[in-house]
C-alpha positions as CSV (number, residue, x, y, z in Angstrom):
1,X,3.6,32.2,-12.7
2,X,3.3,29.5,-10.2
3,X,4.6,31.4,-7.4
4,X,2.3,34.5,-8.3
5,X,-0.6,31.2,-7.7
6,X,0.9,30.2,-4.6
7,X,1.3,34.5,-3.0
8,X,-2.4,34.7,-4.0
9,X,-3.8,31.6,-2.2
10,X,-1.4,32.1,0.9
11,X,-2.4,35.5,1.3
12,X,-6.4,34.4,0.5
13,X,-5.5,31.8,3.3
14,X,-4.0,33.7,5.8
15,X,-7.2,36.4,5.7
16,X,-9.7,33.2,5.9
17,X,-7.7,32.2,9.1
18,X,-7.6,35.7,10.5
19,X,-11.2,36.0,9.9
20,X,-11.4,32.4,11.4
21,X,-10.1,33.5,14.3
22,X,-11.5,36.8,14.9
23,X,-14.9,35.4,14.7
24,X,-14.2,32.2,17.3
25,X,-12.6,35.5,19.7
26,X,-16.0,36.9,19.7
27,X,-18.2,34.1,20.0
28,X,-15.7,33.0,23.0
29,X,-16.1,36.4,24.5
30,X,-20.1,36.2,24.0
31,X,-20.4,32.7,25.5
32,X,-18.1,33.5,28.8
33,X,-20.0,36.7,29.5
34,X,-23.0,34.3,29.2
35,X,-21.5,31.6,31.3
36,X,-20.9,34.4,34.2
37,X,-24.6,35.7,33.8
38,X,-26.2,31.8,34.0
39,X,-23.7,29.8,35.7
40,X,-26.1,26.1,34.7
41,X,-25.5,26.9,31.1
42,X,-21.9,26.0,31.6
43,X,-22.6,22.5,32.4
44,X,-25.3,22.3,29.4
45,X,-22.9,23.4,26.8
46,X,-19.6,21.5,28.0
47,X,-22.7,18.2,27.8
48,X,-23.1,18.9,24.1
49,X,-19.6,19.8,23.1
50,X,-18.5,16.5,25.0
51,X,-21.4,15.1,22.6
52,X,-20.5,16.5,19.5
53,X,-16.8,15.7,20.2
54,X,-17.8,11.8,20.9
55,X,-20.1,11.5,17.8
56,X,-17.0,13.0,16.0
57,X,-14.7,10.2,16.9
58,X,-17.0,7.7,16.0
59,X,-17.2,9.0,12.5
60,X,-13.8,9.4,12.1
61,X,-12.5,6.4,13.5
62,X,-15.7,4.7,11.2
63,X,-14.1,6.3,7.8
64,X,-10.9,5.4,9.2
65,X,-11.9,1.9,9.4
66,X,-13.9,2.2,5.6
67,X,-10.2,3.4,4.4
68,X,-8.4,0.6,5.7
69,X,-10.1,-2.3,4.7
70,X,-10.1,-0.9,1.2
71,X,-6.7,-0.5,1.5
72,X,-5.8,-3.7,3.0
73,X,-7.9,-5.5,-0.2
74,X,-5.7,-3.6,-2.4
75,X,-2.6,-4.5,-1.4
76,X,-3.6,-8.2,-1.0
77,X,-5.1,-8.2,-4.9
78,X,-1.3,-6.4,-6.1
79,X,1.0,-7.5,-3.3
């Protein structure tokens, strides 16, 4: 029975991604067509994806941080 589980969700998976992926193609296609048509926009949207991509990192590295101090006072409690 548990490999029925595990046909289902890879196959339920593997559509997600494919979806995923079809979806990113168009809005690729859509935002180079753009790009060609209104060269400046180029420079506007590689600004906010360089944003995004920083304020991202901070986050991460943030939790990161959270996650290791709770795991360093664990270990110093038990070890």
């Amino acid at each position: 029975m548990e490999k029925i589980h595990f046909i289902r969700e890879a196959r339920k998976s593997s559509r997600d991604l494919v979806a995923h992926f079809a979806l990113e193609g168009v809005l690729l296609v859509a935002l180079g067509i753009l790009v060609i048509k209104y060269p400046g926009l180029l420079i506007i949207i590689a600004s906010v994806i360089f944003i995004l991509l920083g304020l991202g990192a901070i986050a991460i590295a943030y939790k990161i941080r959270k996650f290791t101090k709770k795991f360093d006072q664990f270990f110093n409690i038990f070890g």
